[in-house]
ZATOR-509471 format. One record per atom (N, C-alpha, C, O): residue in one letter; atom name; residue number from 1; x, z, y. Coordinates in nm, 2 decimals. Layout:
REM residues N
   type   atom   seq       c1       c3       c2
      A     CA   NUM        X        Z        Y
...
REM end
This chain:
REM residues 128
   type   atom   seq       c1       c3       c2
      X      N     1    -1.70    -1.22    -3.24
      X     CA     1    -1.64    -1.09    -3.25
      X      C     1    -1.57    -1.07    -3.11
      X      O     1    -1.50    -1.16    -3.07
      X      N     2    -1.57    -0.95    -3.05
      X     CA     2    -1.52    -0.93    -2.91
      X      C     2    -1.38    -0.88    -2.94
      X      O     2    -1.36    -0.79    -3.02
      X      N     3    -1.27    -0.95    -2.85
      X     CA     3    -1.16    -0.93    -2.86
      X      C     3    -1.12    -0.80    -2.78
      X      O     3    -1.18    -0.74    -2.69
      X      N     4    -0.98    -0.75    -2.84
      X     CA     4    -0.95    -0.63    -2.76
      X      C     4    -0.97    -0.60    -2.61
      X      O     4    -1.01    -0.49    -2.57
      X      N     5    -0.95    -0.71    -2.52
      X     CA     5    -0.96    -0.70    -2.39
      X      C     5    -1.10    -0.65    -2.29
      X      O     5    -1.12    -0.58    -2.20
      X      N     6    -1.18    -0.77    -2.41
      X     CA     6    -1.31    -0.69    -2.38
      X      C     6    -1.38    -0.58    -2.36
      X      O     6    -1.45    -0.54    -2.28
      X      N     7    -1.31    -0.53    -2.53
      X     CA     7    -1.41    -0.37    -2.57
      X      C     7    -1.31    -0.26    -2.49
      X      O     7    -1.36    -0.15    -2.49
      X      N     8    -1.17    -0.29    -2.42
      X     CA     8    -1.13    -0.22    -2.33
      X      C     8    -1.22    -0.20    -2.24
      X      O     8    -1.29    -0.10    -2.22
      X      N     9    -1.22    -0.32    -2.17
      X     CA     9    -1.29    -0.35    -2.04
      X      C     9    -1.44    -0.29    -2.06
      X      O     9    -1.47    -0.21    -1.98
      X      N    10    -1.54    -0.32    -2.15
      X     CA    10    -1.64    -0.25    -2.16
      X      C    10    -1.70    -0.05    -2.20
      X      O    10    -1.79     0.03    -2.17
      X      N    11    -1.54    -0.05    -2.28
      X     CA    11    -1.56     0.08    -2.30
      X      C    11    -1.50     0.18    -2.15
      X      O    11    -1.52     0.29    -2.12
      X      N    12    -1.42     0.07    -2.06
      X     CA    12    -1.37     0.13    -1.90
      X      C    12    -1.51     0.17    -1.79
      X      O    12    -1.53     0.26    -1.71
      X      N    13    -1.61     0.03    -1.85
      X     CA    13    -1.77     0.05    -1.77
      X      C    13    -1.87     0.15    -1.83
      X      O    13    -1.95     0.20    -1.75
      X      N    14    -1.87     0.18    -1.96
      X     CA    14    -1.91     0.28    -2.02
      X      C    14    -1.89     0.38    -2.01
      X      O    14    -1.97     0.48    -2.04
      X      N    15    -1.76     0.38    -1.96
      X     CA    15    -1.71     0.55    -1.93
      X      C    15    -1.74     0.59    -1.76
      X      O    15    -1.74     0.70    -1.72
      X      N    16    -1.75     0.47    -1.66
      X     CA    16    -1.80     0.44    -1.53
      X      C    16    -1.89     0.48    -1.52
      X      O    16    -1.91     0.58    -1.44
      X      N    17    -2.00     0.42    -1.61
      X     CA    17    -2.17     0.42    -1.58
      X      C    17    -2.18     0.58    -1.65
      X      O    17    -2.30     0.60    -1.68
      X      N    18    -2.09     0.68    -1.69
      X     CA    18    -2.16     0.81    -1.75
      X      C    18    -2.11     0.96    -1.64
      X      O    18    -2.13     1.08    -1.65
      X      N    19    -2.05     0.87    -1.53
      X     CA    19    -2.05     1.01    -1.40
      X      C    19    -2.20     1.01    -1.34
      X      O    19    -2.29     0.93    -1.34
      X      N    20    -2.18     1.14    -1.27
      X     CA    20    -2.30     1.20    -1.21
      X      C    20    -2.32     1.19    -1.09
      X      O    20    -2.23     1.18    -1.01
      X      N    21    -2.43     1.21    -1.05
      X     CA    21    -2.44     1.21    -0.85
      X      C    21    -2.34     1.41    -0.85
      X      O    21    -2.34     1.51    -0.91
      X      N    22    -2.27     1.34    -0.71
      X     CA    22    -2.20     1.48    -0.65
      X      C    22    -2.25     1.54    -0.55
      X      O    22    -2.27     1.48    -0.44
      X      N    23    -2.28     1.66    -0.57
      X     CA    23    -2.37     1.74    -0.45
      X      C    23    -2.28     1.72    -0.30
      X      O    23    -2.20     1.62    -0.29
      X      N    24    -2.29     1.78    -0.23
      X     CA    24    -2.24     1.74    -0.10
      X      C    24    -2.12     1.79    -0.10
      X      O    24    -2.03     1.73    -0.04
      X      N    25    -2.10     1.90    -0.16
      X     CA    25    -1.97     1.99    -0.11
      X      C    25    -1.88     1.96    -0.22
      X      O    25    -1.77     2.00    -0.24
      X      N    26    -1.92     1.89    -0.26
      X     CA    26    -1.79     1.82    -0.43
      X      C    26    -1.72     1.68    -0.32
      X      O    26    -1.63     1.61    -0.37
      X      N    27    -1.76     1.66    -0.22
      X     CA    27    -1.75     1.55    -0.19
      X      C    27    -1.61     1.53    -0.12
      X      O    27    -1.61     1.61    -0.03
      X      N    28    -1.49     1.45    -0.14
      X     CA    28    -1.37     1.47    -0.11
      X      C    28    -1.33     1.38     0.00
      X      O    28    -1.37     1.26     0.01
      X      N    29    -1.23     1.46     0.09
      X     CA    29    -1.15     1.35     0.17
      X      C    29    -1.02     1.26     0.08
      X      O    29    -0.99     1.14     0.11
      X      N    30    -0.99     1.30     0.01
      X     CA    30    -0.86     1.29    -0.02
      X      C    30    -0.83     1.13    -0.04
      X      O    30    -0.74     1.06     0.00
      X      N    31    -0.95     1.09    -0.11
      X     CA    31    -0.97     0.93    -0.14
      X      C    31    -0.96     0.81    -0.07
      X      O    31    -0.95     0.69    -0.11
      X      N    32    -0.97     0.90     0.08
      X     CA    32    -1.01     0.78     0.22
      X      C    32    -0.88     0.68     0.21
      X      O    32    -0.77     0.70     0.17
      X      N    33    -0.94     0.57     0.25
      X     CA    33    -0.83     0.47     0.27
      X      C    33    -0.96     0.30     0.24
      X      O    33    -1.08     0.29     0.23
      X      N    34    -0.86     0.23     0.23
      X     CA    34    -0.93     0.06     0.21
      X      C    34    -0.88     0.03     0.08
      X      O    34    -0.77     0.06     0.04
      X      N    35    -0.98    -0.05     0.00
      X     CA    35    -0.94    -0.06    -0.16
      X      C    35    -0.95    -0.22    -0.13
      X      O    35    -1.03    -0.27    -0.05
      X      N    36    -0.85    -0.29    -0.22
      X     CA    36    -0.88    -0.45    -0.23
      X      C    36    -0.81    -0.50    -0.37
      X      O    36    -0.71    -0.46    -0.43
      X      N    37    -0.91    -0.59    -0.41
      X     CA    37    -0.95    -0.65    -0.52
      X      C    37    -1.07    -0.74    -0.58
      X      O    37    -1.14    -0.80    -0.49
      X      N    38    -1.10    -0.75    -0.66
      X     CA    38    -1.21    -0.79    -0.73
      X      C    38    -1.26    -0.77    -0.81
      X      O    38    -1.23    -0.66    -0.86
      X      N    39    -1.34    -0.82    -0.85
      X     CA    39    -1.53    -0.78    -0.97
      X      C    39    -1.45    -0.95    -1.11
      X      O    39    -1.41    -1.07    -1.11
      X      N    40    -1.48    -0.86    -1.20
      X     CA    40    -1.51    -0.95    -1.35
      X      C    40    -1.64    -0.92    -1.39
      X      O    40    -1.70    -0.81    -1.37
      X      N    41    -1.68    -1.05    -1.46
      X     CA    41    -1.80    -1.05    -1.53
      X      C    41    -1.73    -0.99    -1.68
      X      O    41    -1.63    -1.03    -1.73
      X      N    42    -1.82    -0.90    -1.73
      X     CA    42    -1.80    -0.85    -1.89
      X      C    42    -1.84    -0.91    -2.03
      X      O    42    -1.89    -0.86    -2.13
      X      N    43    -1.78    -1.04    -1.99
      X     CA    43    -1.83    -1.15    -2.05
      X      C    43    -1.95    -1.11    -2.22
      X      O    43    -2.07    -1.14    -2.24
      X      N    44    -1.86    -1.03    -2.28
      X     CA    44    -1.93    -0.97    -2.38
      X      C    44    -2.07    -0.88    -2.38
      X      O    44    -2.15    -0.85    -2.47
      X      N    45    -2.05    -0.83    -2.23
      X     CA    45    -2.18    -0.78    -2.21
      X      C    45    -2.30    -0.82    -2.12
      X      O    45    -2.40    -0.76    -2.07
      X      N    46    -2.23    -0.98    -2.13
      X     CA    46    -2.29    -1.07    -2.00
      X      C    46    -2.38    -1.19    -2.03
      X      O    46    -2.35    -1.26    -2.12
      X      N    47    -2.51    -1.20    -1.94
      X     CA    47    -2.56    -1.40    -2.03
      X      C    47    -2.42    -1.51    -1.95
      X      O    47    -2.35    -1.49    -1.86
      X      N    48    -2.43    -1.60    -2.03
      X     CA    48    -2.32    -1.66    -1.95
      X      C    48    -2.33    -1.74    -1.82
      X      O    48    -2.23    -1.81    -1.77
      X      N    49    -2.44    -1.74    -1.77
      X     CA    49    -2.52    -1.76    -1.64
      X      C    49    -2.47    -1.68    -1.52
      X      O    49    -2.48    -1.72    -1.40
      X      N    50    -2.41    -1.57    -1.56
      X     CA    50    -2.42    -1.46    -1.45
      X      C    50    -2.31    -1.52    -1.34
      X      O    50    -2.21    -1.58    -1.37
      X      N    51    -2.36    -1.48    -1.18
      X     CA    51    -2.31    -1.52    -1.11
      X      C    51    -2.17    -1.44    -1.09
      X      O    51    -2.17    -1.33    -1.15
      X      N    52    -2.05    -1.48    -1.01
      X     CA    52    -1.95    -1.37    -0.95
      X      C    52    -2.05    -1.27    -0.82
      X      O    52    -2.15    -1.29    -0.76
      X      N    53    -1.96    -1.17    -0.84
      X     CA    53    -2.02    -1.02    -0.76
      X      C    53    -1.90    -1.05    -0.65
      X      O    53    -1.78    -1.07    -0.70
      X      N    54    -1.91    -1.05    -0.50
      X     CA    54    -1.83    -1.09    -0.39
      X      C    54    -1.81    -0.91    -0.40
      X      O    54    -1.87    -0.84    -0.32
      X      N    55    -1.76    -0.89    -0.44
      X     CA    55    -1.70    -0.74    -0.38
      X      C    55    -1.56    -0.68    -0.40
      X      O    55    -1.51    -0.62    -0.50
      X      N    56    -1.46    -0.73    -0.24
      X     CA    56    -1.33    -0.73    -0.26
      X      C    56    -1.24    -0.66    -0.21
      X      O    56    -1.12    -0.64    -0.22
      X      N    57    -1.34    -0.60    -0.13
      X     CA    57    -1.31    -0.45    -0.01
      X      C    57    -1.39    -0.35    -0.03
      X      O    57    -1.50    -0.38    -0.07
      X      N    58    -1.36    -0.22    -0.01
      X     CA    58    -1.43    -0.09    -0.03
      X      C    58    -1.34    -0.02     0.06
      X      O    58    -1.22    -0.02     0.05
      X      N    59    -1.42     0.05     0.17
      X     CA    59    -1.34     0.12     0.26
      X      C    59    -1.42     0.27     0.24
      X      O    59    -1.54     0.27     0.21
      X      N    60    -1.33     0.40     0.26
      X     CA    60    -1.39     0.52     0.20
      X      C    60    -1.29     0.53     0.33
      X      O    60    -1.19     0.48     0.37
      X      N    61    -1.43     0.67     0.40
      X     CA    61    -1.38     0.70     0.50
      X      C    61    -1.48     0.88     0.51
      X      O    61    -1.59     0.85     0.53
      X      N    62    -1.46     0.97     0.50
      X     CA    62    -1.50     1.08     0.50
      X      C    62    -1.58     1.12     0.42
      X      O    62    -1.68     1.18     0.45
      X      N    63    -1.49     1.10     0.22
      X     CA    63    -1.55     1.10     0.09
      X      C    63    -1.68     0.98     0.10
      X      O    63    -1.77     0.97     0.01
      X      N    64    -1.69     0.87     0.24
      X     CA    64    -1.80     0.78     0.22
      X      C    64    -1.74     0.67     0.18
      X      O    64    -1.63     0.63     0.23
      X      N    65    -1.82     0.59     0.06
      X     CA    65    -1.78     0.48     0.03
      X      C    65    -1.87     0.38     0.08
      X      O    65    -1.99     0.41     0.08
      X      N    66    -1.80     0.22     0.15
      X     CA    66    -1.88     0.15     0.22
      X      C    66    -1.84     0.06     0.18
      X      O    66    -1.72     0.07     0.15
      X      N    67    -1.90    -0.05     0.16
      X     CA    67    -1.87    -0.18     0.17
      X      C    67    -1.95    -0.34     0.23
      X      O    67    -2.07    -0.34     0.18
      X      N    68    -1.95    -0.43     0.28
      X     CA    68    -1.98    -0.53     0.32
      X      C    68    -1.94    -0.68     0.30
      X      O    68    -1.82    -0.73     0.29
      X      N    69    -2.11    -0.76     0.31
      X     CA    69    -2.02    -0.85     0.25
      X      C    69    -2.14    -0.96     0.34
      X      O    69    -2.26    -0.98     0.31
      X      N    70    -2.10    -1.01     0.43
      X     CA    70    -2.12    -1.13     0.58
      X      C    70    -2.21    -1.03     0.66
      X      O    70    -2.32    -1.07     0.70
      X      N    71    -2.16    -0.88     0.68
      X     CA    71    -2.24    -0.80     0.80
      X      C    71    -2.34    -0.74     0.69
      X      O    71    -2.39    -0.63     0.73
      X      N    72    -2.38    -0.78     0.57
      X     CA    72    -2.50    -0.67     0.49
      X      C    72    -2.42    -0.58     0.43
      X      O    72    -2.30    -0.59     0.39
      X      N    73    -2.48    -0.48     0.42
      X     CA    73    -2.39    -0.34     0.39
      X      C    73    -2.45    -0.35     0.18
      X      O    73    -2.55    -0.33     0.13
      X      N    74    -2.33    -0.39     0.14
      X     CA    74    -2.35    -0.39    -0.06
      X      C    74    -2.32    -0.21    -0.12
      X      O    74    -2.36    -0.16    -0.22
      X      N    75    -2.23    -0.16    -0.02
      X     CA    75    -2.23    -0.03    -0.09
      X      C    75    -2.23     0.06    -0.03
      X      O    75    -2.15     0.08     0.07
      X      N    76    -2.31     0.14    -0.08
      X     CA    76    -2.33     0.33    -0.01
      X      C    76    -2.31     0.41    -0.13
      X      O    76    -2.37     0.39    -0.24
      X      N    77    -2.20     0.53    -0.09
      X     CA    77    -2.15     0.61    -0.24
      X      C    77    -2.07     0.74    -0.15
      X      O    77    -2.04     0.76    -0.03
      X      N    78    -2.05     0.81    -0.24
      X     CA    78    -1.95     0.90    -0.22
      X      C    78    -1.86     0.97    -0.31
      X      O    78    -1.90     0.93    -0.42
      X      N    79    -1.76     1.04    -0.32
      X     CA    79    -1.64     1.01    -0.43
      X      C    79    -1.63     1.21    -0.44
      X      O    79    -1.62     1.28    -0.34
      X      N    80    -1.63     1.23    -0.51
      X     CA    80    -1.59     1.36    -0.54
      X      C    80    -1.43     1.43    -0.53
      X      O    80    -1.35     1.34    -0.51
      X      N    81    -1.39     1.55    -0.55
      X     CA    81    -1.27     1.58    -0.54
      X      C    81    -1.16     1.58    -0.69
      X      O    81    -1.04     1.62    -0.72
      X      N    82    -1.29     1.49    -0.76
      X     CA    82    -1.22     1.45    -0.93
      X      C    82    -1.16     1.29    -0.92
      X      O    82    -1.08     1.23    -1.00
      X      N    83    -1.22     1.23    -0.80
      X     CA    83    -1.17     1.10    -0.82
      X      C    83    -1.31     1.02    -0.87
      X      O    83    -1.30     0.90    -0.89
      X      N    84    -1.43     1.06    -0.89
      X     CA    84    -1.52     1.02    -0.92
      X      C    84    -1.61     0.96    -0.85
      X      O    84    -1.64     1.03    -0.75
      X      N    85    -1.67     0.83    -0.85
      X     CA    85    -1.80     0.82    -0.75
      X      C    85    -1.91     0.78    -0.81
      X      O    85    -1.94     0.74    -0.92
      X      N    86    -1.99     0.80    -0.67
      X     CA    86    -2.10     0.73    -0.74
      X      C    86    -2.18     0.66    -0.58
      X      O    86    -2.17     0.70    -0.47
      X      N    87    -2.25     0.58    -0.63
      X     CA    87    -2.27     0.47    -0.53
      X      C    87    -2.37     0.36    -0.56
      X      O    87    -2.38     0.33    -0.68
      X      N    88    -2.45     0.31    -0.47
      X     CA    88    -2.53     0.19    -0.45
      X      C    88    -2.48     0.07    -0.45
      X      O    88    -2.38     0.06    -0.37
      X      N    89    -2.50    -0.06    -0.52
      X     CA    89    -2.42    -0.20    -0.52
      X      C    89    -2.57    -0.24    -0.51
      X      O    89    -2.66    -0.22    -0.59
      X      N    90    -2.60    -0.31    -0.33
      X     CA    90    -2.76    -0.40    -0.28
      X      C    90    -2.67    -0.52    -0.30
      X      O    90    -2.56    -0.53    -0.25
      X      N    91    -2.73    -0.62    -0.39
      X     CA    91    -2.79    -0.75    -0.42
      X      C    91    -2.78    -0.82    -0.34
      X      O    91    -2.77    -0.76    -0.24
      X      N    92    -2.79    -0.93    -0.32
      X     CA    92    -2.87    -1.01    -0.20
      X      C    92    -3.00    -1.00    -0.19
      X      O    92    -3.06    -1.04    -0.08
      X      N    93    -3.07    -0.96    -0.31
      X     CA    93    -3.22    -0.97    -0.30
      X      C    93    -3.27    -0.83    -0.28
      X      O    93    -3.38    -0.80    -0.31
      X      N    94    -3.16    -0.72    -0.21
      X     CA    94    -3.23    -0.64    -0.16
      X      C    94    -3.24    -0.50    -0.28
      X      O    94    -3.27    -0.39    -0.23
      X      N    95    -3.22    -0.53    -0.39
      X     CA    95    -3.25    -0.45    -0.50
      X      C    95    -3.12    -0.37    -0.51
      X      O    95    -3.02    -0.45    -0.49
      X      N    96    -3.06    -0.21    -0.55
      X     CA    96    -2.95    -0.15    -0.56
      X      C    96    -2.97    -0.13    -0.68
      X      O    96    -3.07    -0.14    -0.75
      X      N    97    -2.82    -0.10    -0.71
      X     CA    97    -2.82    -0.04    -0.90
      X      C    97    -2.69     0.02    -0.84
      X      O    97    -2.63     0.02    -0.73
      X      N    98    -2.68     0.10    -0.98
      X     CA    98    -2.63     0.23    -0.97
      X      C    98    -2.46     0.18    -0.97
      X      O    98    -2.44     0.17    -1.09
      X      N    99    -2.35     0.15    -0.90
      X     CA    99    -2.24     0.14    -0.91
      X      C    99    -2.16     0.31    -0.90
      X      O    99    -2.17     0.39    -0.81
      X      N   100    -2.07     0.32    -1.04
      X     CA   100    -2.01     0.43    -1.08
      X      C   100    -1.88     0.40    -1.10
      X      O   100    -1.84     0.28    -1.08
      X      N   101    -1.80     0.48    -1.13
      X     CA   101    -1.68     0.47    -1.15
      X      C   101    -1.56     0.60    -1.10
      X      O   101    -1.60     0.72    -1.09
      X      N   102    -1.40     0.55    -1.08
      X     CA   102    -1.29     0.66    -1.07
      X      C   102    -1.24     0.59    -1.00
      X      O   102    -1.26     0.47    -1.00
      X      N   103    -1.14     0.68    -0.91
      X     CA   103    -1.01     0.64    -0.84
      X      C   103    -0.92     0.70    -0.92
      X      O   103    -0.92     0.82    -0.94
      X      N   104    -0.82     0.61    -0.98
      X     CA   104    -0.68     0.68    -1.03
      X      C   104    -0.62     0.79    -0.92
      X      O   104    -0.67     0.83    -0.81
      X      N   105    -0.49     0.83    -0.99
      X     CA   105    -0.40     0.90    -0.84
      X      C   105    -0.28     0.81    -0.84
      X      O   105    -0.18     0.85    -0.78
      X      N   106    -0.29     0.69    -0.90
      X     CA   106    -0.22     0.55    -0.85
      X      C   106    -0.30     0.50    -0.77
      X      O   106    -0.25     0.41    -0.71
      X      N   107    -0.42     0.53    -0.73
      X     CA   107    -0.51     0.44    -0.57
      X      C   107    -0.54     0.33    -0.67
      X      O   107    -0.54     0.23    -0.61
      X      N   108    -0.57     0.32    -0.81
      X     CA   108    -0.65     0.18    -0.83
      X      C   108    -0.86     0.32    -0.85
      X      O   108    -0.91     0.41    -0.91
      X      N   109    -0.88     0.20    -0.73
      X     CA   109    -1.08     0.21    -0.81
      X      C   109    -1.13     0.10    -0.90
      X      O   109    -1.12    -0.02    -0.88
      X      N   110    -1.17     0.15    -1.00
      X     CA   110    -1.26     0.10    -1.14
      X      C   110    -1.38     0.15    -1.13
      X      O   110    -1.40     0.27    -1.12
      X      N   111    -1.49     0.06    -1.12
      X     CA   111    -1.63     0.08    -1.16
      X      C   111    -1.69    -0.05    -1.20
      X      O   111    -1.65    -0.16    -1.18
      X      N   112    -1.82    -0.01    -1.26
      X     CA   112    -1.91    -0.09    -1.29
      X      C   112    -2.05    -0.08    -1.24
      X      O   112    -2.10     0.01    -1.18
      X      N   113    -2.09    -0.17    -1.25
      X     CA   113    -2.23    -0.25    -1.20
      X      C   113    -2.29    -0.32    -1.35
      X      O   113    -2.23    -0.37    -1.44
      X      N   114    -2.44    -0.29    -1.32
      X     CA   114    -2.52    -0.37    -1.46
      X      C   114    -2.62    -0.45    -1.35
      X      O   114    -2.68    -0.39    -1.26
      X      N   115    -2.64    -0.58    -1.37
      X     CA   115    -2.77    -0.61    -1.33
      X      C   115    -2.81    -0.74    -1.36
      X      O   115    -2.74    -0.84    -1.34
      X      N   116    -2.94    -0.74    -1.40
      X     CA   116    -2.99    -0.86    -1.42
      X      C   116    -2.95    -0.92    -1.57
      X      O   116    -2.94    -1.04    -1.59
      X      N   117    -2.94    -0.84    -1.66
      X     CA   117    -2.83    -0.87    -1.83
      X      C   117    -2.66    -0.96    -1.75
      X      O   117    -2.59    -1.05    -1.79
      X      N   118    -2.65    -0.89    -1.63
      X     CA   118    -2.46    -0.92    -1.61
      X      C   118    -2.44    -0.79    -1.62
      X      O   118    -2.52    -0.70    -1.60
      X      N   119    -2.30    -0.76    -1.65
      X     CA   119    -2.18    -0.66    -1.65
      X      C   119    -2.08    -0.67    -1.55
      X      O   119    -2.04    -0.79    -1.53
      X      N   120    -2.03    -0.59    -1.50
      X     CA   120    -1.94    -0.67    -1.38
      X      C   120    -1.85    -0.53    -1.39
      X      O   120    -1.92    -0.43    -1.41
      X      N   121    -1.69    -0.51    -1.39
      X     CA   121    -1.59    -0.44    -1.38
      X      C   121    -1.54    -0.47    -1.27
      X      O   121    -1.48    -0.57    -1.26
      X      N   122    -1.55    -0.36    -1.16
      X     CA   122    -1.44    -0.40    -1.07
      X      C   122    -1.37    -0.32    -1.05
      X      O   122    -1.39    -0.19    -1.07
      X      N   123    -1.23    -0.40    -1.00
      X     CA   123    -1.08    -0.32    -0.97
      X      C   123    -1.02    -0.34    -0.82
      X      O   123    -1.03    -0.45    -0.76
      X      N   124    -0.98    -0.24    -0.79
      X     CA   124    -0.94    -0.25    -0.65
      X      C   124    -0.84    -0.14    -0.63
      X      O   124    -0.82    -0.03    -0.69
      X      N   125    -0.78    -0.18    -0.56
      X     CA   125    -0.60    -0.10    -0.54
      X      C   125    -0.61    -0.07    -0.36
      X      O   125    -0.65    -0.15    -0.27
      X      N   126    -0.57     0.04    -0.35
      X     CA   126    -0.55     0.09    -0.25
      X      C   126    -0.45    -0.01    -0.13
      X      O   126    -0.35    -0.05    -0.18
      X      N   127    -0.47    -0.03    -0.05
      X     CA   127    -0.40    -0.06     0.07
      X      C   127    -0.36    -0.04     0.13
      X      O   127    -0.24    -0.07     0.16
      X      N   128    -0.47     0.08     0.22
      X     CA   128    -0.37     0.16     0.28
      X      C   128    -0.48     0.30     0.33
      X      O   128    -0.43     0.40     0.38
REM end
């Protein structure tokens, strides 16, 4: 049976994975800054195999969201003027899936990633 923490944590990626691509002009500055944190596996929505997701920086710079991880670029997104984004998370193997999610107006980003039967929640707080 999944404990509360979980079906939080999963119903936070469920509500992640149900924003939409934002047309261009929805697309916000307000967001810019560097986010730092980390990625959980959703254990309950996960095989127990699944590897950690290295994603501990997200830098958003003109409603662009970017990220890297040893010089390969893992995320291309853009964030709307709701706090919403939507974005690419590339693999090592080259393959993207759909990484979604929100920025509070506390500066924490929440999103999820599905891939491979892993679940991955990640949280990241503003810096600066």
């Amino acid at each position: 049976m999944p404990n509360r923490g979980s079906i939080i944590a999963a119903g936070a990626l469920a509500a992640a994975l149900a924003t939409t691509p934002a047309p261009a002009e929805l697309v916000s500055y307000a967001y810019d800054g560097v986010y730092e944190g980390g990625a959980a596996i959703v254990r309950d929505l996960s095989d127990p195999a699944c590897p950690t997701l290295p994603l501990y920086r997200i830098e958003i710079r003109d409603g662009a969201l970017r990220a890297w991880d040893g010089g390969r670029q893992t995320v291309k997104g853009v964030i709307t003027h709701d706090g919403f984004f939507n974005a690419d998370y590339y693999f090592a193997d080259g393959r993207a899936r759909v990484f979604e999610g929100a920025i509070d107006r506390g500066g924490v980003l929440t999103g999820g990633v599905f891939y491979q039967r892993c679940a991955y929640l990640v949280t990241l707080y503003k810096t600066r």
